[in-house]
C-alpha positions in Angstrom: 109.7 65.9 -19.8 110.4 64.8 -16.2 106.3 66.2 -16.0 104.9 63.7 -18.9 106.8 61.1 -18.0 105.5 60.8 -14.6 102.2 62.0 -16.0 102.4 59.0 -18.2 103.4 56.7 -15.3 100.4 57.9 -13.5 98.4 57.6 -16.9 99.6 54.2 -17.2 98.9 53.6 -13.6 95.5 54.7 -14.1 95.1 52.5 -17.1 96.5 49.4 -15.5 93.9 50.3 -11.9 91.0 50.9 -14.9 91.8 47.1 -16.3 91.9 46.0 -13.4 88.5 47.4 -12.7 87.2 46.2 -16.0 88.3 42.8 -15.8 87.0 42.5 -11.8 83.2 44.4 -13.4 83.5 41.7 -16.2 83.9 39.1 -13.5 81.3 40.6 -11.4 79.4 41.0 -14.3 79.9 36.9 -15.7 79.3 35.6 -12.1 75.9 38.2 -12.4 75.4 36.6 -15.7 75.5 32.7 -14.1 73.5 33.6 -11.1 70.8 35.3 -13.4 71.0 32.0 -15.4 71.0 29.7 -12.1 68.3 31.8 -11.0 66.2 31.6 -14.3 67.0 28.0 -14.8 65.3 27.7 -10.8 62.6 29.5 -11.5 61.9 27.6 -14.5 62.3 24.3 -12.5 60.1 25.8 -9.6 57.4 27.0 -11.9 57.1 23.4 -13.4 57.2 22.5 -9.9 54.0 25.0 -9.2 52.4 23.2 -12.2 52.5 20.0 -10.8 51.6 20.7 -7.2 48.4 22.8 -8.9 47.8 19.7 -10.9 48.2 17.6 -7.9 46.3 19.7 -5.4 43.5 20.2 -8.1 43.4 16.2 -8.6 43.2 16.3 -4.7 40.3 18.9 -4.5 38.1 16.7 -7.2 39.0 13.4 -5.0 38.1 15.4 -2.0 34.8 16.4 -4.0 34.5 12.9 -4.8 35.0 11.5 -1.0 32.3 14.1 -0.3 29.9 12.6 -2.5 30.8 8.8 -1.3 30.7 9.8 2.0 26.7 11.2 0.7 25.8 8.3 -0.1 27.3 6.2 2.2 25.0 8.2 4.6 21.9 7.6 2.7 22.9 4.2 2.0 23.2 3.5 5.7 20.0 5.3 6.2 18.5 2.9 4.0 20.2 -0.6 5.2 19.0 1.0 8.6 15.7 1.5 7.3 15.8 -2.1 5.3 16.9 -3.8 8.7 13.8 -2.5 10.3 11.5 -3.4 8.2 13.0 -7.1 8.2 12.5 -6.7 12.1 9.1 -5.9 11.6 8.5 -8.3 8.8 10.2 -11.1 10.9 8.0 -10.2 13.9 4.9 -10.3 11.9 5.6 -13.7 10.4 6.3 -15.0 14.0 3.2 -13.3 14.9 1.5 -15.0 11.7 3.2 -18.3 12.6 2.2 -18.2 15.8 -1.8 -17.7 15.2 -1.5 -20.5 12.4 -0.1 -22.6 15.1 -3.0 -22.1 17.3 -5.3 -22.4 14.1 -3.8 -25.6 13.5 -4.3 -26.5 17.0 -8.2 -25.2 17.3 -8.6 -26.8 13.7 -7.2 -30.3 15.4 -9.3 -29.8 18.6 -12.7 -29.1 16.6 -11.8 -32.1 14.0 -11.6 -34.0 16.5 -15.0 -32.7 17.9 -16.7 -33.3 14.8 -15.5 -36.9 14.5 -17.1 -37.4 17.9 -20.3 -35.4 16.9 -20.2 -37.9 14.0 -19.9 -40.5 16.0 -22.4 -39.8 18.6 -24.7 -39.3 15.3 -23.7 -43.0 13.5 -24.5 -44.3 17.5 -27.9 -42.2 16.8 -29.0 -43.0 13.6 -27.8 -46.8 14.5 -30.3 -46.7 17.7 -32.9 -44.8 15.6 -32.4 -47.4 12.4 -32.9 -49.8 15.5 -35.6 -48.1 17.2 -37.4 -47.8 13.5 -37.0 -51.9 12.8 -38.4 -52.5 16.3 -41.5 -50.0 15.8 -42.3 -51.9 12.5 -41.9 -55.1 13.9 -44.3 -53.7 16.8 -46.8 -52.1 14.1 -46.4 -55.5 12.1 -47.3 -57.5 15.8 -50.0 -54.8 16.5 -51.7 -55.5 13.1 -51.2 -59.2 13.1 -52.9 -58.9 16.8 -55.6 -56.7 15.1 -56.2 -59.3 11.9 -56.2 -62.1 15.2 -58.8 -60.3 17.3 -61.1 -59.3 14.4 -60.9 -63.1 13.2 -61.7 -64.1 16.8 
């Protein structure tokens, strides 16, 4: 009896060291449970977290796209103010240019105007002398014939 009774003891022993290992597993096995959770609960805050930065670094692919294009035609747009300002700078030239030769046009037309008033001139003196010239030669034809009509009457 002595026998079961210590086997019992050492039964009981066993039992109580088995509990205690079932309650420290079941411990184990709830703080398992809450870091599995924890865990699950921070991947399904990091995964949002993924969705957003993909969201984000898609918006920031299709700006970068965009700056791409903008920066494109910024070029060309450059290219063409470029292109614009030099053809102002030749247009601005030419219309110096232009100004210029109607300045001396102006000038030469002045110069010859005044030229032709003088060639007028000399021409109103002209046909004044010749108008003169013209009165005296009748005058002289009238004298030469009255002299004539004299000297046959004589």
């Amino acid at each position: 009896m002595n026998a079961l009774r210590v086997e019992a003891d050492e039964a009981q022993a066993q039992v109580e060291e088995l509990k205690n290992k079932v309650k420290a597993l079941e411990q184990e096995n709830l703080a398992k449970e809450q870091e599995i959770t924890s865990l699950t609960h921070r991947n399904q805050v990091l995964e949002a977290e993924i969705e957003k930065l993909e969201a984000a670094l898609k918006e920031a692919k299709e700006k970068a796209d965009q700056s791409a294009q903008h920066d494109t035609q910024n070029e060309a747009l450059q290219r063409r103010l470029q292109l614009l300002e030099e053809e102002a700078e030749q247009a601005d030239k030419n219309l110096r240019e232009t100004n210029e030769k109607l300045r001396q046009t102006d000038v030469k037309a002045g110069h010859y105007e005044r030229k032709v008033q003088a060639l007028e001139a000399a021409r109103d003196q002209w046909e004044a002398k010749y108008e003169e010239m013209a009165k005296k030669y009748a005058d002289l034809q009238k004298e030469l014939h009255d002299l004539e009509v004299s000297i046959s009457n004589v």
